[in-house]
C-alpha positions as MATLAB code, in Angstrom:
seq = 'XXXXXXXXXXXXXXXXXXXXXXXXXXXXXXXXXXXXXXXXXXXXXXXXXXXXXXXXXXXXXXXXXXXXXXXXXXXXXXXXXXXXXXXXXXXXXXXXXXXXXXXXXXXXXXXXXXXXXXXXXXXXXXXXXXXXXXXXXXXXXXXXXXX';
ca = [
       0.000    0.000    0.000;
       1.181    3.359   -1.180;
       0.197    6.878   -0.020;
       0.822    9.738   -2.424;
       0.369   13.430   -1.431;
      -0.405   14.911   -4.603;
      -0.482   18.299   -6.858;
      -1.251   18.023  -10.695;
       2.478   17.721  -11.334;
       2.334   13.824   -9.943;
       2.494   11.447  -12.471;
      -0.521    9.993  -10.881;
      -2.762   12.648  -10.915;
      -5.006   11.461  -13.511;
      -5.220    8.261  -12.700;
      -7.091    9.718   -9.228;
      -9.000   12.228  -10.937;
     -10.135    9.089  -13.270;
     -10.894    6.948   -9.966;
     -12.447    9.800   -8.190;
     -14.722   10.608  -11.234;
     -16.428    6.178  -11.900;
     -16.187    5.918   -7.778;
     -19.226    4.627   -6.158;
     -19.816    8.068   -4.194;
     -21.369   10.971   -6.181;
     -18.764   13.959   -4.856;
     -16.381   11.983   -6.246;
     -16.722   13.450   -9.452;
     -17.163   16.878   -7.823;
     -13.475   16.233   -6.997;
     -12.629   15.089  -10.574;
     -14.124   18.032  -12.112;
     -11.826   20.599   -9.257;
      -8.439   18.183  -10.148;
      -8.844   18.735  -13.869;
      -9.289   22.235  -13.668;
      -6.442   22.536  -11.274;
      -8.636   24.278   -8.447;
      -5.874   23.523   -6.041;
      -4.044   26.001   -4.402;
      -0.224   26.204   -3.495;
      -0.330   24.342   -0.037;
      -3.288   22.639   -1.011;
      -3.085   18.509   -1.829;
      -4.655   15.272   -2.585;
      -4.025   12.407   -0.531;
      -4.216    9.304   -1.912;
      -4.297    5.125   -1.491;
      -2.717    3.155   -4.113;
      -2.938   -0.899   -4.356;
      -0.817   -2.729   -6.896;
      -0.540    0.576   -9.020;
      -4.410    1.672   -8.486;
      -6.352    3.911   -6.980;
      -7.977    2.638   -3.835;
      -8.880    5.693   -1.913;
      -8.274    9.608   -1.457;
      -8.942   12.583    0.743;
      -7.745   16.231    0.373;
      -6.648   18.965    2.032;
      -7.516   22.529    1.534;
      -8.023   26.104    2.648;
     -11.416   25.475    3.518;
     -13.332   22.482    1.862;
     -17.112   22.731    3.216;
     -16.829   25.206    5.773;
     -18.225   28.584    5.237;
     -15.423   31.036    4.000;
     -17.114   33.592    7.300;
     -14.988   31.147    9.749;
     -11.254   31.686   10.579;
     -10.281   27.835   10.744;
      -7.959   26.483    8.026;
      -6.609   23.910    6.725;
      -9.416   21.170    6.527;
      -9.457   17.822    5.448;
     -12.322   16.469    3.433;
     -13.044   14.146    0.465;
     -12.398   11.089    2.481;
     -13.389    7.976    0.511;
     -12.306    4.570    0.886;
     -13.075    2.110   -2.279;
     -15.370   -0.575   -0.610;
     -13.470   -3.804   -1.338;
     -10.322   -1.579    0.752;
     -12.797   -1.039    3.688;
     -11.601   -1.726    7.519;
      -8.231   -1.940    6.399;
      -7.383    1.560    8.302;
      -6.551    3.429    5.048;
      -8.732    6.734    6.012;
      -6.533    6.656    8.685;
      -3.384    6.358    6.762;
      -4.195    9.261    5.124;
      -5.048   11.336    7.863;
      -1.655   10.342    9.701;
      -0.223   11.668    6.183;
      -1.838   14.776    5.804;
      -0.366   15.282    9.816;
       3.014   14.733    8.796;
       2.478   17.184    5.737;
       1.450   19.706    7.982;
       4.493   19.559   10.171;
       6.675   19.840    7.179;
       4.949   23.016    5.970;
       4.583   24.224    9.613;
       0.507   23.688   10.454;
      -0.540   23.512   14.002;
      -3.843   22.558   13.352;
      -6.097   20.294   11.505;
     -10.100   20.800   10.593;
     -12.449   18.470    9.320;
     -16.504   18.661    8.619;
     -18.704   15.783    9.412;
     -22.273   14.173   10.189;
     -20.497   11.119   11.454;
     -20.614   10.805   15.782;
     -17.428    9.424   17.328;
     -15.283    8.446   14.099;
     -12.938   11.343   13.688;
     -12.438   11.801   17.820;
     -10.443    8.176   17.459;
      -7.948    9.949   15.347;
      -7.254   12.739   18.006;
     -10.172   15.582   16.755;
     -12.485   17.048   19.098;
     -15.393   18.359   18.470;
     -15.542   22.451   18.161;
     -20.067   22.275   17.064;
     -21.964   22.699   13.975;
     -20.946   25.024   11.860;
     -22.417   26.775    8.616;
     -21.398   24.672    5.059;
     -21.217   26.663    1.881;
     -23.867   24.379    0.893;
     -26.268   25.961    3.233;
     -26.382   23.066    5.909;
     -24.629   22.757    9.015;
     -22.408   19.833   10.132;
     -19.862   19.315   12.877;
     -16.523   20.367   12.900;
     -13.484   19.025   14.562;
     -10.088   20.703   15.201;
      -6.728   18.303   15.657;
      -3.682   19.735   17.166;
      -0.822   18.784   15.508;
];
């Protein structure tokens, strides 16, 4: 198993954006359609799970994913899907620990992430801040992870 972090110069790129577009969950070709118009910012990256030379999984981080641009927290990580034959096999979690040891290297304290699900994230070290305005017009939960 192989974890890339990614920007459109990785030989790979594609090959997730392909993945991303024919996976099973419907943002995934949200996130096909912002890698092939190189929506990505400087510090900004995919994450992603590779098994025998395919795509098995990704996540990203960016400025500010669903989170309403009127809050102050940044980075966040979001995008997390795990291809379903590659389930309980910890790779969400491999990618988290990744994105944690990016943010060290580019010197991030902090961590966000947005999410309906109770008690998954909070076993990787987040805690929950509340719910907190989407740019979809929802609310959902957000976490915070010190680094």
């Amino acid at each position: 198993m192989e974890i890339y972090t990614m920007t459109d110069t990785h030989q790979k790129w594609g090959n997730v954006a392909d993945y991303a577009e024919k996976c099973s969950w419907s943002a995934g070709k949200y996130l096909a359609e912002l890698m092939r118009s190189n929506s990505f910012k400087d510090t900004e990256r995919i994450f992603a799970a590779f098994e025998g030379g395919e795509p098995v999984g990704f996540c990203t981080l960016t400025e500010k994913d669903e989170l309403d641009p009127k809050y102050p927290y940044s980075p966040l990580i979001g995008f997390i899907f795990v291809d379903e034959a590659y389930r309980g096999r910890r790779l969400s979690e491999k990618m988290i620990r990744k994105i944690f040891g990016y943010l060290r290297i580019i010197g991030s304290s902090k961590v966000y992430i947005m999410s309906g699900e109770k008690g998954l994230y909070e076993k990787y070290g987040f805690v929950r801040m509340g719910e907190y305005d989407t740019i979809y017009g929802g609310r959902e939960q957000l976490f915070v992870k010190v680094i």
